[in-house]
N, C-alpha and C positions, 0 to 999 in steps of 0.2 A: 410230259414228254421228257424224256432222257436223253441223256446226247452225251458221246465223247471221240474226243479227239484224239487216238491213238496216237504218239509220234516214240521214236528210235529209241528201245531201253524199256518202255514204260511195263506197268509192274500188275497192271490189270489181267484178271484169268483169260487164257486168251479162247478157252472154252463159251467163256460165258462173260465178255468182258463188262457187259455192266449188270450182272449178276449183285456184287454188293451195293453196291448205289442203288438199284432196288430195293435191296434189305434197308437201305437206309432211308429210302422216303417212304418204304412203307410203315418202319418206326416212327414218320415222321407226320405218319397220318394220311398220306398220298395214295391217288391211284391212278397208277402207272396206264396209258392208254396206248401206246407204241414207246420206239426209242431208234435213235438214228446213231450211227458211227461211221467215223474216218480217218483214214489211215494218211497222215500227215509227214514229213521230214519237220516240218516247224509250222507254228502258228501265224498266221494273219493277223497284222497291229490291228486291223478294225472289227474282226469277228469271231478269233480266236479259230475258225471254220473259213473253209475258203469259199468265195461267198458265191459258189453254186450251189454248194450244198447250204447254207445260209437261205438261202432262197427256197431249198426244198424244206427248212424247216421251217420256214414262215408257212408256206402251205398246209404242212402236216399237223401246226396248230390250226390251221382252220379249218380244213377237214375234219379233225378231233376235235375241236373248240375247245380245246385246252386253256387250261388256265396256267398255270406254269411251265415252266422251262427248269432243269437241273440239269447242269453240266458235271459232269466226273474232273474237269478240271478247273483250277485256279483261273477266273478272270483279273482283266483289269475293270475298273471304274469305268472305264470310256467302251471298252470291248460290251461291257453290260448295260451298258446306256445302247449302244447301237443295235444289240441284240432285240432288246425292247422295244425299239420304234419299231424295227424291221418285223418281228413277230406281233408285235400289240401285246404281249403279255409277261409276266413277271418271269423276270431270269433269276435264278439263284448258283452257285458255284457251290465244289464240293464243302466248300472249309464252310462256307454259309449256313448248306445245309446242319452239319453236322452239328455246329454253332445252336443252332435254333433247337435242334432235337436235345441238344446240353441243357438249354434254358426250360424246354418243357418239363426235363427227367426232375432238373435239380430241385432237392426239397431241406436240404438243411443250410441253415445261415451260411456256414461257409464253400458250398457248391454256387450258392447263390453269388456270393460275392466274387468267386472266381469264373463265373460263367459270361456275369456281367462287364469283368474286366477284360476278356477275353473278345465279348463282342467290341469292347470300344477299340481294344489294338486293330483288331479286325478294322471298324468303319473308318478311326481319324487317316488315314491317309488316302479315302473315298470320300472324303469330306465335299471336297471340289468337285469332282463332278455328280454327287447328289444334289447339289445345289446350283439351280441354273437360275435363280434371280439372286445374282453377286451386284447388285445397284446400289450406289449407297444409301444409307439408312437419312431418312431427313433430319437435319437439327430440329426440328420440334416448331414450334409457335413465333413469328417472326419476333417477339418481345420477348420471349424464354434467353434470358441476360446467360451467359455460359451454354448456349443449345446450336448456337449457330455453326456453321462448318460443313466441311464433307460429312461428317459423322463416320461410322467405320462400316466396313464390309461386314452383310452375315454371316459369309466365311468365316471371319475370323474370333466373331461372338462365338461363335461355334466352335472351333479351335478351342478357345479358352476354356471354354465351358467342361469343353472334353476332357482336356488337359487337367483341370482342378478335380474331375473328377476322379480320373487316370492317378491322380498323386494318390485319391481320399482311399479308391479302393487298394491300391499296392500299400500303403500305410497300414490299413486293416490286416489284410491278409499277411503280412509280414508278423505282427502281431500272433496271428494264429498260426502261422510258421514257428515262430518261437516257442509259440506254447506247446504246439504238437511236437517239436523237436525235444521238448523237456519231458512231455509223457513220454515217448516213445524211448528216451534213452534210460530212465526210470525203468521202466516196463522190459528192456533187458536186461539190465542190471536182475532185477527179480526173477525175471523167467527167461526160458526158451522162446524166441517168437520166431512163428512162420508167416512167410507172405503167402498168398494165393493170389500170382498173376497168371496173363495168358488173352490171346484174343477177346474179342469181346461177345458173348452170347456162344461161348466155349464149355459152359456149366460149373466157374466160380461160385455163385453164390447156391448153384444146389448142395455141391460137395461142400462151403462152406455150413448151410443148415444140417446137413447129414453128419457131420463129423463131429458138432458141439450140441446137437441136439439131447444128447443122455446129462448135459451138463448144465441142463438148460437155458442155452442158450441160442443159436439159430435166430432166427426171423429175419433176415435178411433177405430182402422184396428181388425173388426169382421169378423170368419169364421169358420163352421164347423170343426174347425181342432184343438189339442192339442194344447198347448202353442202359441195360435195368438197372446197373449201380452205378450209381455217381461218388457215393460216398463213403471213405473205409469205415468199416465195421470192425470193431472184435470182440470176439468172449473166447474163454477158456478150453481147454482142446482136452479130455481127460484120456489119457491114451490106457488106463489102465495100472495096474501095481502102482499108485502110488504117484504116479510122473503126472507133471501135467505142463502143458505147452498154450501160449497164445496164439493163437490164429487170427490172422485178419484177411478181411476182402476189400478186393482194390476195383478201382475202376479200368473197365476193357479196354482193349487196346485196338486199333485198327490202322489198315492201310492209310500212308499220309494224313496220320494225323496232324490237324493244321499247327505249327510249332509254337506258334503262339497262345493257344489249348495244353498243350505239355506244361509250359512254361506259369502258366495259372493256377496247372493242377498239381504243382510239384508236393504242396504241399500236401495234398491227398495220395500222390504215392510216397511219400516220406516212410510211411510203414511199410514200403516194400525195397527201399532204399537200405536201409536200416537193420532189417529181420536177419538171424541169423540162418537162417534157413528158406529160399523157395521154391516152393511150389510151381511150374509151370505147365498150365491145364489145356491139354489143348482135343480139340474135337477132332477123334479120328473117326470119325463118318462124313466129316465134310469132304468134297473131293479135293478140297487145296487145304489140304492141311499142312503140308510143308511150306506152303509161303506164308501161311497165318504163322507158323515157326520163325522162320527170317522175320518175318516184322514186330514179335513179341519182343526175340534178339535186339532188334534194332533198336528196340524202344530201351530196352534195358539199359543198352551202353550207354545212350542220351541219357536217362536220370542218374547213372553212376551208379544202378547196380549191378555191379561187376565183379565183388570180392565174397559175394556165402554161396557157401554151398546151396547144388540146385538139386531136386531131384525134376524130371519129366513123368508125365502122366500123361496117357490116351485114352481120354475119356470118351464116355459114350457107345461103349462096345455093345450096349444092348440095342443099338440103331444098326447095327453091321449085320448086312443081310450074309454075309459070307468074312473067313478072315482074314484073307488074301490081302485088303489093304494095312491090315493090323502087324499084318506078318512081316512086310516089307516097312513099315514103321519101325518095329523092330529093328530090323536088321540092320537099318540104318543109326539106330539109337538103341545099344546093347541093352544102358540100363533103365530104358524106361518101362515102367508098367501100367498095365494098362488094368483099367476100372471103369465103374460104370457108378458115376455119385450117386445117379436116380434108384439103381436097384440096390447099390450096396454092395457090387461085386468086387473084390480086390482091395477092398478096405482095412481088412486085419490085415494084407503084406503092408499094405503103406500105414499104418500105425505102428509096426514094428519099423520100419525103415526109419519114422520119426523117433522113435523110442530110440536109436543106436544113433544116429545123428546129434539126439541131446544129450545123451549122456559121453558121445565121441571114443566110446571104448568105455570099460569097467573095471575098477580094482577091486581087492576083498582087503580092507584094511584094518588094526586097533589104531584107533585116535585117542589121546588122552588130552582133556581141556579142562578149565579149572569150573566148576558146577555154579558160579556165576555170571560163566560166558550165555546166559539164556538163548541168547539171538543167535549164535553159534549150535549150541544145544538144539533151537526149534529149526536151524537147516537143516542140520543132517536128519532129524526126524521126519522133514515134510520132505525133503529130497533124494535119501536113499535108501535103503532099504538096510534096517538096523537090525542085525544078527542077534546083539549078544549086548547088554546092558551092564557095568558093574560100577558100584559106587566104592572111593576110600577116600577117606576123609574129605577134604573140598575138591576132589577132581572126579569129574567121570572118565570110563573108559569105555567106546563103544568099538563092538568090533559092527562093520558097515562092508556094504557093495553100494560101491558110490563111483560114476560116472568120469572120466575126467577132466571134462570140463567144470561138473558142479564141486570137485573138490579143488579145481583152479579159482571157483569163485569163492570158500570159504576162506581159503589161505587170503582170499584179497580182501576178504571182511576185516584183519587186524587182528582176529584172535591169538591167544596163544596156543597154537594148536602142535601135539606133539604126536608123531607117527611112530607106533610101540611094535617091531616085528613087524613090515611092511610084507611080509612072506612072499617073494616074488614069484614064487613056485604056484601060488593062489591068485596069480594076474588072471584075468579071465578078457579072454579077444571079444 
């Protein structure tokens, strides 16, 4: 059973309002047998639902013989304890669900540790009322010398328990915070890097396999379903002449995602934090595709990326029975373009868009450095495209068409790098 409680503002399609919550317990392995909604000013402290319609949902579990209950909203502890007597059956809440579909997806050590932290912030302050035998624990054996006393509440064994936990895993993950913060700054330093965010089940990781496939790279676990990636990916992005850019895939995004899930997974979007460049993918065959836009937004400003350059992509054009939705996408978003990762359409404009992005404009210049700068010498070989070669005595001289940002990042190598005839008249836009 599905159930939500509409109240003043909320952000649900009001076409189809528990449309996604469906996508999401069907990800979650669920089958949907009805679904109830109510149009609220505010919630009820004991039902979240005001409890005629409460009443109509206890029935329509047993009519259906349902076995669960998922609410589109936030319970409390005592809201889900009441729910459950009154229905006889397992209630779950949105941030719940979406919890449990995290812990099925996650498949590498650090998804895992942040899935699991995420559940405990989630439960310890549900602590108390999961637990209705709070009696005290007995001291032990009337002769057991140090056993005797109240002994303490399971609450609070529980508590601690969580708590040591709660430290072990933030410890860890802080850990691989650091370390992914040292690749990832590495990893620009070296290269151009793009993120690929966007909704979730948007077609990230298609357009991710399509894009570094000739580079052999790709394999990154694609499927019509919510949350298929948990975990950033990247390989190499070969855009052609010579350039070559990282890309990575990040985990989707969605409405009210619960914050304390953001907060876990910071460090899996750190690559999207970070990248000089992103990507935002979004599905223009969905009919709310502009609120899946606000809330990729939204997400953005929360982890802080706010300062690279973005391009927009409306993916999915080969699902558009007509292009009337594509059109007004457009219009409202001058420079987005639109592709199709599945077929491949629109792919050489947005390769070239990545090509002028890394390189940020282009000059035609002579550089002359001393022919034991090698590390100098093998940039400009791997990163721009080298005209004209001449050797005297211990210096080279190359005449190049080199980018301006990769010639910002030679000068920052420390070389002695010296500009022979900058020929301004050979600037190229």
């Amino acid at each position: 059973m599905l159930v939500a409680c509409l109240l003043p503002g909320h952000t649900n399609d009001p076409h189809d309002p528990l449309g996604e919550l469906a996508a999401l317990a069907d990800t979650a392995g669920a089958i949907v047998v009805d679904q109830l909604i109510q149009h609220r000013h505010k919630p009820t402290p004991a039902t979240y639902l005001g409890s005629g319609k409460a009443e109509q949902l206890a029935e329509m579990v047993r009519v259906h013989d349902a076995e669960v209950v998922i609410f589109d909203n936030d319970l409390s502890p005592s809201q889900v304890a009441n729910l459950e007597k009154l229905t006889e059956c397992k209630v779950l809440d949105r941030s719940e669900l979406i919890l449990d579909i995290f812990a099925s997806r996650a498949r590498s050590y650090e998804a895992k540790l942040q899935v699991e932290l995420a559940q405990l912030e989630y439960t310890y302050p549900r602590l108390r009322a999961m637990w209705s035998h709070l009696e005290r624990i007995a001291g032990g054996a009337p002769t057991g010398i140090g056993t005797r006393g109240p002994g303490e509440q399971q609450l609070e064994v529980d508590r601690r328990i969580v708590q040591r936990r709660k430290s072990e895993l933030k410890r860890k993950i802080s850990l691989i915070q650091s370390r992914k913060r040292r690749e990832v700054s590495q990893r620009n330093e070296d290269f151009f890097t793009v993120g690929l965010v966007g909704y979730t089940n948007a077609g990230k990781s298609t357009l991710f396999n399509t894009a570094t496939s000739h580079s052999g790279g790709g394999g990154a676990y694609a499927d019509d379903k919510l949350f298929a990636t948990l975990s950033t990916r990247t390989r190499r992005w070969e855009l052609g002449g010579g350039d070559t850019v990282m890309l990575s895939d990040t985990v989707g995004f969605v409405r009210d995602l619960p914050h304390h899930l953001v907060a876990s997974f910071r460090a899996t979007l750190e690559e999207a934090v970070h990248s000089n460049l992103l990507m935002i993918v979004l599905d223009v065959a969905h009919p709310r595709t502009e609120r899946q836009f606000e809330t990729v937004m939204k997400v953005l400003d929360e982890i802080g990326a706010t300062d690279q350059q973005r391009f927009l992509l409306l993916n999915k054009t080969d699902l558009l029975e007509h292009n009337a939705d594509l059109l007004v996408m457009q219009q409202h978003h001058r420079d987005a373009l639109a592709i199709s990762a599945k077929t491949g359409a629109g792919l050489d404009q947005l390769t070239e868009r990545v090509r002028d992005a890394m390189r940020g404009g282009e000059l035609k210049l002579r550089i002359e450095l001393p022919i034991g700068e090698g590390k100098a010498i093998h940039f400009l070989e791997s990163r721009a495209d080298v005209l004209d070669r001449q050797y005297i005595d211990d210096h080279a001289i190359l005449t190049v068409r080199i980018g301006n940002r990769q010639f910002d990042q030679l000068k920052a190598m420390g070389a002695p790098v010296r500009v022979i005839d900058p020929a301004p008249s050979d600037a190229l836009m």
